[in-house]
N, C-alpha and C positions, 0 to 999 in steps of 0.2 A: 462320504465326508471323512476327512482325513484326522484319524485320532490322538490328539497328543498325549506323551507320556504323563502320566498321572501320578502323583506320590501323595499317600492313604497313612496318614496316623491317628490310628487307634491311642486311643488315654479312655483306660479306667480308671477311676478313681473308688479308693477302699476306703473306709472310715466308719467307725465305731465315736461317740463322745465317749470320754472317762466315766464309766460307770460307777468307781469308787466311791464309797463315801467316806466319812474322816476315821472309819475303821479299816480303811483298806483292801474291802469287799465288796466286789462288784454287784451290783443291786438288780441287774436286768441281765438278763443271758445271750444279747443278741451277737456278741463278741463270738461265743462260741457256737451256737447256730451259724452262723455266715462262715464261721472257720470250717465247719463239715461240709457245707452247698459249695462256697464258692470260690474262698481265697488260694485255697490251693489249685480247684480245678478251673479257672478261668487261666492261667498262665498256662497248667498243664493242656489245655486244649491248646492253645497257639503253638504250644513246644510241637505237638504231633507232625504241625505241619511245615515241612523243611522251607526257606526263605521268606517266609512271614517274621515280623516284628510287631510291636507295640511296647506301648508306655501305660506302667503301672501304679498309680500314686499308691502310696501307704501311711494315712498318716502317722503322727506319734503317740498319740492316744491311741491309735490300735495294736502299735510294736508294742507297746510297755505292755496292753492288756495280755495280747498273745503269750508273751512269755511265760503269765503268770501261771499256764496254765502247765506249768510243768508241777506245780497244784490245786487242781482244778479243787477238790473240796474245801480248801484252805482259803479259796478269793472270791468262788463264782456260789453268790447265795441261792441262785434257784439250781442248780445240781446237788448244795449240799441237803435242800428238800430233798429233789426228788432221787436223792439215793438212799433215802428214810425208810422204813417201812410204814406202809400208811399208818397203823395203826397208833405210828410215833407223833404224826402231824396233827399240829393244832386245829382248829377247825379254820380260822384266818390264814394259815398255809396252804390247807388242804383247799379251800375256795381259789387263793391266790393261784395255788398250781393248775388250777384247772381251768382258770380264765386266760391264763398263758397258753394250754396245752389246745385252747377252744380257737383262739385268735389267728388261723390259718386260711392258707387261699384253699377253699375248698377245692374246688374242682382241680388243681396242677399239683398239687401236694396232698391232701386227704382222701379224696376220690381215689385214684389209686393202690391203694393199700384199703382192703373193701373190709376189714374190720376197724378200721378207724373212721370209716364213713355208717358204721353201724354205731359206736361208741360215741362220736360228736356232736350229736344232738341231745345226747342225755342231760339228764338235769342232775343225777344224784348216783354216784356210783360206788359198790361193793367194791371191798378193799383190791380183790383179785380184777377186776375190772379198770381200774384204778393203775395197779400198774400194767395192764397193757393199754391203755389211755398214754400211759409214760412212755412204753418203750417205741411204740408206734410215734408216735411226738417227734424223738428221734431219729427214729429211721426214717421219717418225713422229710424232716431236712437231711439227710446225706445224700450227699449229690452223686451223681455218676462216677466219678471217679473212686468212690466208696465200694459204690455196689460193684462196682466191675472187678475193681482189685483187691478189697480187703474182706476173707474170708469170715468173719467174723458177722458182717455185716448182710454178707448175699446172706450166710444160713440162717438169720435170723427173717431176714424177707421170706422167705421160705417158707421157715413154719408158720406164717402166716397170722397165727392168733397162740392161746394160752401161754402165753409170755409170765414169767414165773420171775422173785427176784435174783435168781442167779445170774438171767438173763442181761438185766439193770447193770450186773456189778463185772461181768466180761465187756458191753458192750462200752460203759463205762472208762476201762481201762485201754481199749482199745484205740476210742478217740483220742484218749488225751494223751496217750503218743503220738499219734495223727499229727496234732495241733501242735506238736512238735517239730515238724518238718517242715512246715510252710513258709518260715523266712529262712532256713536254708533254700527249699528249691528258686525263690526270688535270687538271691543271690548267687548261685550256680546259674541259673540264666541271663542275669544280667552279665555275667563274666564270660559268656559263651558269646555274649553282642544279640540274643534273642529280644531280649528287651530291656528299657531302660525303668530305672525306678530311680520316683520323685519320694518327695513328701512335702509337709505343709509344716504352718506354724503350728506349736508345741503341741496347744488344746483346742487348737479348727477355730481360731477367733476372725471374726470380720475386720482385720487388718486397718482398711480404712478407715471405720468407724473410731477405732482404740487412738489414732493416731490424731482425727481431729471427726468428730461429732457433725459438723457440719457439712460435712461430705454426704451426709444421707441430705438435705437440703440440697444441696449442689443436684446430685442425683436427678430430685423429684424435690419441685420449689413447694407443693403443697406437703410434705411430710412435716408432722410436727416433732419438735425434737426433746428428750426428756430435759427437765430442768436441772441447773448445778451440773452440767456435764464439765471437763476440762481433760486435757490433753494424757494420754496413757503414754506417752514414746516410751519410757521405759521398758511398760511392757509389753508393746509391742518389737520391740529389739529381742526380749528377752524370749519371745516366743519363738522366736527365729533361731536364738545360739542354740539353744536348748533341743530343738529339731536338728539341728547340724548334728551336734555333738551325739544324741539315740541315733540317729542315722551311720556314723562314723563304727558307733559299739556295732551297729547289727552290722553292716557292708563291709567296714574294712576300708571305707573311704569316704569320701566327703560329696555331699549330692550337686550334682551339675544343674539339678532346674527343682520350681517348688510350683506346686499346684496350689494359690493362695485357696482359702480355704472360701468355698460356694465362687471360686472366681472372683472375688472381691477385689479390686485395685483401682490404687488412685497413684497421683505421683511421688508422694512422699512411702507409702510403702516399696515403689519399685526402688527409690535409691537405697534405702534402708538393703534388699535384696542382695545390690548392685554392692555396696557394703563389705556385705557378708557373703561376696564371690558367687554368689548365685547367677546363673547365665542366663537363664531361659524360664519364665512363666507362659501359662493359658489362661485365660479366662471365656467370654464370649461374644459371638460378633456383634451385639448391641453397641458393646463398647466402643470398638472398631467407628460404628458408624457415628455414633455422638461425638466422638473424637476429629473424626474428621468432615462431620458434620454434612455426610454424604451417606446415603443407604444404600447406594448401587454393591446389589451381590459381589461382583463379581473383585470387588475388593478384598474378598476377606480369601481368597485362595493362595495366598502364601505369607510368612510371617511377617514382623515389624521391629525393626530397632527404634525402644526409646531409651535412651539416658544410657545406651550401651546394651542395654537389657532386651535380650531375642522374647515378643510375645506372639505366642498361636492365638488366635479367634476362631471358637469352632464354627463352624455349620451346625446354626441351631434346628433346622429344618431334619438333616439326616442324621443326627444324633437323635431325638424325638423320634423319630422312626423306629430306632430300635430301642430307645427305653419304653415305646408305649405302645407302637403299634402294630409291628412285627410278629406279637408274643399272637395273634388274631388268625394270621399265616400257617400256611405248611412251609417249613424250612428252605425249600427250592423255591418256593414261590415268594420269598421276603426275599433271598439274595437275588431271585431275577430282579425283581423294583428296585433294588438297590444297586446292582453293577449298571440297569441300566439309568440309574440317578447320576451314578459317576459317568457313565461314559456321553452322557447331554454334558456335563462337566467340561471331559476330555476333548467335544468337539469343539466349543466354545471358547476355552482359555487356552491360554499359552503355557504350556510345563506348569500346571497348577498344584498346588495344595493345598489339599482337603486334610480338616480336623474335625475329625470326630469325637467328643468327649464323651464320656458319659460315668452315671453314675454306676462302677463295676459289682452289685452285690444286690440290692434292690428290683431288681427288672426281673431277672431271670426266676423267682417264683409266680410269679403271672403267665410265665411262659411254660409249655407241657416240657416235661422231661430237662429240664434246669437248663431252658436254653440248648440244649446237645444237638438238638436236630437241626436248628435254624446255625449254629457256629459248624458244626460241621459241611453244612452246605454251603455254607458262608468262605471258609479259609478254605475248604477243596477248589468252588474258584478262582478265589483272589490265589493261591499259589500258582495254578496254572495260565493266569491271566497274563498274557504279554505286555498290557500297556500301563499296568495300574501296578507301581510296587509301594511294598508296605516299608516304613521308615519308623524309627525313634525319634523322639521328643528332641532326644541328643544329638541324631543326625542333624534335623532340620533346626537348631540352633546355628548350625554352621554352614547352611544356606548360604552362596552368595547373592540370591535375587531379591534378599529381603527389601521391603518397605523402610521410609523413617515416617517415624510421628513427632513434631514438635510441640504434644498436647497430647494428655492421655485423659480422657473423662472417666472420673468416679463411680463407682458404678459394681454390680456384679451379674450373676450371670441369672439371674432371675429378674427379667424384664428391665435388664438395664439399672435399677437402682436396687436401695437397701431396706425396703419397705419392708418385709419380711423378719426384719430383726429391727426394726426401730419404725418409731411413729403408731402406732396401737398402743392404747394406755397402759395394758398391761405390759408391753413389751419395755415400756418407756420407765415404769415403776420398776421394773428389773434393772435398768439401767442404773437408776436412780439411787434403789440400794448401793450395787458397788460403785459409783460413788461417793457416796455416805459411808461404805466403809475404807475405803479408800483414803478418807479425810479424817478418819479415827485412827487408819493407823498411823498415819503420818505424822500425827502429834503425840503419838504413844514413846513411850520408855521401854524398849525391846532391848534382850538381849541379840546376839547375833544366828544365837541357834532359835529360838524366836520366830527372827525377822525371816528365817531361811522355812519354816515350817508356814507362816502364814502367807509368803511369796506364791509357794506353791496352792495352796488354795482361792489366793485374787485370780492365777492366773486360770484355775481350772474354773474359776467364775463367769470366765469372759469366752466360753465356748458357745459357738454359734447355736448350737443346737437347743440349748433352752430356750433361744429366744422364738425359733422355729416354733415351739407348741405354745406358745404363749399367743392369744389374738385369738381372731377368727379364721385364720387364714389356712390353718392347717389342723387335723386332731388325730387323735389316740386314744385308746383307751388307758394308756398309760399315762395322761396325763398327769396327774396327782401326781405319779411316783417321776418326774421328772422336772414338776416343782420343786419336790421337795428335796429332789439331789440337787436343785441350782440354791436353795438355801441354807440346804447346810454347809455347803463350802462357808459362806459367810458367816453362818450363826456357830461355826466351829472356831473364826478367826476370832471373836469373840471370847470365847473360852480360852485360848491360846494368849489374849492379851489380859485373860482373868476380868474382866469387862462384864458389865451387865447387859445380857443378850438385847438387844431394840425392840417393843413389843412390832416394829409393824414387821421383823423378819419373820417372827412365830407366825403370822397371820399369813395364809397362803394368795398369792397372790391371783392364779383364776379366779376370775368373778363370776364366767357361765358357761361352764364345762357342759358340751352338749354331753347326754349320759345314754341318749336315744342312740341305737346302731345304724349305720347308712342306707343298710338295708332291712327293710321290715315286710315280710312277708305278708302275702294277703292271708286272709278268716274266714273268709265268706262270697259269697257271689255276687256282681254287682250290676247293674243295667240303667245307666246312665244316660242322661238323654244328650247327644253331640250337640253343642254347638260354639265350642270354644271359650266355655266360660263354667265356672263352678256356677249351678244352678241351684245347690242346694249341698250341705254339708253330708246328708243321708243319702245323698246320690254314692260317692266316692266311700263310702265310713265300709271299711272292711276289706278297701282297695292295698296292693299293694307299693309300695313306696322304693325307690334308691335315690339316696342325694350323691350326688356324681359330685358334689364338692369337696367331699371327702373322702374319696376313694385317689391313691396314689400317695397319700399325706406324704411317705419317707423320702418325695420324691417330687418335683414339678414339674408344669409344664406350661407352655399356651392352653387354656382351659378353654371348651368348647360353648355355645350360647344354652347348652340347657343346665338350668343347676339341679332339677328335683324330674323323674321321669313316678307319675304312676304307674299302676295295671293290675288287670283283672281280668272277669270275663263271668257271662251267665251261659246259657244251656246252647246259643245261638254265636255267641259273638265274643270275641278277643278288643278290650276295650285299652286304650293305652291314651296319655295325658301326659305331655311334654312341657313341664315352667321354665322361664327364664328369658334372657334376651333376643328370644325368636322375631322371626319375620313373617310376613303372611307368602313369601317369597318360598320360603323353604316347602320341601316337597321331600316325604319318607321314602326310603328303598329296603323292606324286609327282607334278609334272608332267612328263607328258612332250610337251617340244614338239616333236618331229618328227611325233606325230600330232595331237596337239593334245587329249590325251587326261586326267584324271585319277584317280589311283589312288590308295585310300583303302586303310591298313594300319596293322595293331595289333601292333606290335613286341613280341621278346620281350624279358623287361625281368630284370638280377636284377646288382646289388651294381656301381650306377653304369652299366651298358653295354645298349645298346636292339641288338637282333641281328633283321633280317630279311631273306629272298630275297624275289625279284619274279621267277616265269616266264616265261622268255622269250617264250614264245609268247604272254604278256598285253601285251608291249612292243611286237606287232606283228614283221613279218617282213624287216624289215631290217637288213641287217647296222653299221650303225650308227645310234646313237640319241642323240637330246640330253635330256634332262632335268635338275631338279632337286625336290630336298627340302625340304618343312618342316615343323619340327616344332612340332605345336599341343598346346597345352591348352584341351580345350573347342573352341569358335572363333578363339580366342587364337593367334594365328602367332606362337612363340619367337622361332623362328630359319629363315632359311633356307640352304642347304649347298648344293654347298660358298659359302662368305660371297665368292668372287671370281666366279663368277656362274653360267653353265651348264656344267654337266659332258657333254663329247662323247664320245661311246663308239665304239670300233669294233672290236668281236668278232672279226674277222678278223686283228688284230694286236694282241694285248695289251702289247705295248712300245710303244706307240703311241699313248698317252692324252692330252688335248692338249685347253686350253679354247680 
C-alpha cells in the first residue's frame, strides 16, 4: 500500500505555576528539579539528531522563575534548607526536607543509585545520613545530559555514598550555573530553525473561563458554576501583553504562536490572540470534534483557520502513548508501535498531520533512564525515515491545506471541557474568593504603585494550577502548601490595600485532603475466599492496596475502569482484587517478568469487583517475582496495573513490597 508523506510535530510543553509568595521566594522546588532532568536535555536530545524539529512551549511563570536562579539561595526556600547544615534545621524543616527528599518514583529515579534505596525508607535519620539523603535527592534528578557532561556530577555518582557537606556546597554551585544556560540554548536553537518556541498566558490561567464563566457550562451543561462570577477581559488581555513582552526580553522577538494554557479555548480568547498578532494555537482533538460536531478521526490530521488564527488538534490517542504508556516499553519497541501508528496514518490520509502534544517534563521520570532510551530510538528513526518529516508549530501555521471552522467549541484539552478547574465546591470557592476580591479592589482608593503591586497578584491568583489540586480529581502531598500559596496572593492584596484580611481567606479551603498514600503496602498474609465479593472485612485486613486514581496527578489522562487494585498472598497462592467500573466481560493477562512468562485468567466478577489467585507454583519457584496486569476486553488492553509500573514481590517479607 502506497505510503503518503507524513508531517510529525512534536510540542512539548514546559510549565512550572509561580511558586513565589508575597516575599518573593519560591515555596516548592519543582522549578529547579525539572531544570536539571529535563528542560535543558529534552531540546538537547532533538539538537543531536540532524533534520528533526519540534515545538517547545515555555511558559512565563517558568522564564521569570528560571532566571531567578542566578540566586538560587536568595528565591528557592527548599535549597536555602538544604544547604544548612542539619544540625541548623528546625525540626519542621528537617521533617519538611525529608518528605520532599521521600516523595520520588522509586523504582526510575531511587532504585538506581542503591544508597538512596537503602536510606528511603528510613523513618529518622543521623545528621551525616541526612545529607547523603540530600545529595543523592539531587543527583536523582540530574538527567542525562548532566551525568554525561558535567564533571562534577559523573564524580559524585561515583563515589557512590559518604557524601559530606563540601559535596552539598560544589554540587550546588555547579547547577546553578547549569540553570543558567537553558533559555540560551532554546534560543540558539530556535534561531538555527531546530525548533520553534511558544509560550502561554502570563500565570497558565484558563483563558476561557477569566473571559466569560459560562463557557465551563457551555463545555459540560451539568458543571455548576461558582456564584458572583463576572467577566475578567481585562485580565485576561493582560495575561497575554505581559507573555509577549518576557518573551520579547528572553528571545529577542516577539512569539509567533501560544500554547493557551491546559488548551483551554473558546472564541473570545482566539480574537483576543488574533489581537495581539499571535498566529497559531493547539489545543485538543475533542475540540475539533464538538466544533464541528463530527468525531471522525480522520479530521484532526491537519490544522484549522478560525477568525484568521492557524489551530493544531493533537492526537490524543498517540500523545497518551508517550506520556503514559511507552515508559512500560524497551525504547525500540515503543518507537516500533509508534512509526507503525503513524505509518496506518500514512496509508490512510492524504499528506496528513499529526500533532503530538504532550506534557514536556512530567513523563519522563516514570520512564528508566529520563526517557534517553525510548527518544534515542525514537529520533534515530524518525531522522532516517523517508516518509514522515518532522515540522514546527511555525512551519505548519503556514500550511496551505488548512481546514476553516465557522465555530470553535469551548473547551480544553482535558475531556473536552473545564471541569477540572470549575464546578467542585472547593474549586468554585476559590473562584469565589477572587471575585470577592476583585470587588474590593475595584472600589478601593489605590494609589498607582498600589494598583500596579496588587495587579500582579489578582493575576498570579487566577493560575490554573490551584485549581487543579483543589476537588477530588487530582492529589499531592503537597496540597496544603499549594493552598496556601493560592491564598496568599489574595490575603497579601489585602494588606497592600491596608484592608482587614476576610476571615473566610485565613480558613483553608480543602475540606478532605486524602492524607492516606496511593500505595499502601501489605502486613500480613492473607487467604481470602474468591468469589467477587468482600465476604468479610478480616478476609482482605492486611491486604495490600494502590489507588490508581491517584497516581499521574501532575498529569492526565483517559483513566482506565479500575480505581483501587488490592493484593496479597498466603503460603499457596498470589491473591489480587480489582474495584471499580469493571465488566464480567474482562479477562486478566499477567506478565510476569522475572521469567518472562505469560498468564491468561478469567477473573471472578460480581457488583463492580474482578477477584482472582494465581498459584504459586504457576509463578515459578522463586522467592521474589516481578510482574504486572492488564486488563483486556477482547484484544483490547484497558489498563495496565498497577499504572506506576511493575509490581516487585518478595514472599519472604511481606512488609516489604517496593516498586
Amino acid at each position: 500500500m502506497k505510503v503518503s508523506s507524513l508531517k510529525l510535530s512534536f510540542f512539548w510543553h514546559m510549565h512550572q505555576p509561580d511558586y513565589r509568595g508575597s516575599d518573593g521566594v519560591m515555596k516548592m522546588p519543582w522549578v529547579f528539579l525539572h531544570a536539571i532532568k529535563d528542560y535543558y536535555e529534552m531540546p538537547w536530545l532533538l539538537s543531536k539528531y540532524s533534520g528533526l524539529k519540534a515545538t517547545f512551549n515555555l511558559s512565563a511563570s517558568l522564564i521569570e522563575q528560571l532566571n531567578l536562579y542566578q540566586n538560587p539561595l536568595q528565591y528557592d526556600y527548599f535549597l536555602t534548607l538544604w544547604a544548612k547544615e542539619p544540625q541548623e534545621l528546625e525540626y519542621s524543616q528537617r521533617a519538611w526536607l525529608v518528605k520532599l527528599m521521600c516523595a520520588m518514583q522509586y523504582e526510575t529515579m531511587v532504585r538506581p543509585l542503591k544508597r538512596y534505596g537503602e536510606l528511603y525508607y528510613q523513618e529518622y535519620f543521623l545528621d551525616d545520613e541526612l545529607i547523603e539523603l540530600e545529595v543523592l535527592f539531587i543527583l536523582a534528578w540530574c538527567g542525562n545530559y548532566l551525568r554525561l557532561h558535567n564533571d562534577v556530577v559523573k564524580k559524585l555518582l561515583l563515589k557512590e555514598r559518604g557524601y559530606d557537606s563540601g559535596d552539598k556546597e560544589i554540587l550546588l554551585a555547579t547547577l546553578g550555573g547549569f540553570v543558567q544556560e537553558i533559555l540560551p540554548l532554546y534560543s540558539s536553537l530556535q534561531k538555527q530553525g531546530i525548533i520553534s518556541v511558544s509560550t502561554t498566558p502570563y500565570f497558565h490561567p484558563i483563558l476561557p473561563v477569566l473571559l466569560d464563566m459560562e463557557n465551563a457550562a457551555r463545555a459540560n451543561s451539568v458543571t455548576k458554576l461558582p456564584a458572583g462570577s463576572f467577566s475578567l477581559t481585562d485580565d485576561a488581555n493582560e495575561h497575554i501583553i505581559r507573555s509577549i513582552e518576557l518573551y520579547k526580553e528572553t528571545f529577542g522577538c516577539e512569539p509567533s504562536g501560544f500554547w493557551p494554557a491546559e488548551g483551554g479555548v473558546d472564541e473570545k480568547s482566539v480574537a483576543l490572540y488574533k489581537e495581539n498578532a499571535i498566529h497559531w494555537i493547539a489545543t485538543d482533538e475533542a475540540i475539533l470534534y464538538k466544533s464541528l460536531n463530527d468525531e471522525n478521526p480522520s479530521l484532526r490530521y491537519k490544522p484549522y483557520l478560525f477568525d484568521g488564527v492557524s489551530i493544531a488538534f493533537r492526537d490524543h490517542r498517540l500523545s497518551d502513548l508517550i506520556g503514559f504508556e511507552y515508559r512500560h516499553q524497551k525504547g525500540d519497541e515503543a518507537t516500533h508501535h509508534f512509526m507503525a501508528e503513524l505509518e496506518k496514518i500514512a496509508q490512510t490520509e492524504v499528506d496528513p498531520s499529526v500533532f503530538v502534544i504532550v506534557d514536556g517534563e512530567n513523563a519522563w521520570e516514570f520512564y528508566d533512564n529520563n526517557g534517553f532510551d525510548f527518544f534515542s530510538a525514537l529520533y534515530t528513526t524518525l531522522s532516517d525515515c523517508s516518509w514522515c518529516k518532522t515540522v514546527t508549530m511555525d512551519e505548519v501555521a503556514k500550511f496551505k491545506n488548512q481546514g476553516t471552522l465557522t465555530h470553535l467549541a469551548p473547551g480544553s484539552w482535558i475531556h473536552g471541557t473545564f471541569d477540572t478547574w470549575v464546578g467542585h465546591s472547593e474549586k468554585n470557592r476559590a473562584w469565589e474568593l477572587i471575585f470577592q476580591t476583585q470587588r474590593d479592589v475595584a472600589t478601593a482608593q489605590l494609589s498607582e504603585d498600589i494598583k500596579k503591586k496588587i495587579k500582579y497578584h489578582l493575576l498570579a491568583s487566577e493560575c490554573s494550577d490551584w485549581f487543579w489540586w483543589y476537588g477530588d480529581d487530582h492529589s499531592t502531598d503537597f496540597a496544603h502548601e499549594f493552598d496556601a500559596l493560592f491564598r496568599e496572593h489574595l490575603i497579601h492584596i489585602y494588606r497592600l490595600m491596608e484592608m482587614d484580611i476576610p476571615l473566610n481567606l485565613l480558613e483553608p479551603i480543602l475540606s478532605n485532603v486524602v492524607s492516606y498514600p496511593f500505595w499502601i503496602k501489605p502486613t500480613n498474609k492473607i487467604s481470602p475466599l474468591l468469589n467477587g465479593e468482600k465476604n468479610s472485612f478480616f478476609e482482605w485486613m492486611g491486604c495490600g492496596s494502590i489507588d490508581e486514581r491517584r497516581i499521574f496527578s501532575t498529569m492526565d489522562r483517559l483513566r482506565g475502569p479500575v480505581n483501587i487494585m488490592y493484593y496479597g498472598y498466603d503460603d499457596t497462592t498470589l491473591y489480587i482484587a480489582l474495584e471499580g467500573r469493571v465488566s464480567p466481560s474482562y479477562r486478566i493477562v499477567a506478565d510476569v517478568e522475572t521469567w518472562g512468562k505469560r498468564i491468561d485468567i478469567v477473573p471472578l466478577y460480581k457488583m463492580g469487583r474482578l477477584e482472582f489467585g494465581i498459584p504459586r507454583e504457576s509463578l515459578g519457584n522463586s522467592s521474589e517475582l516481578t510482574l504486572r496486569f492488564h486488563l483486556m476486553e477482547g484484544e483490547t488492553n484497558l489498563q495496565s496495573l498497577p499504572g506506576f509500573g511493575l509490581l516487585n514481590i518478595d514472599f519472604n517479607h511481606q512488609s516489604d513490597w517496593y516498586i
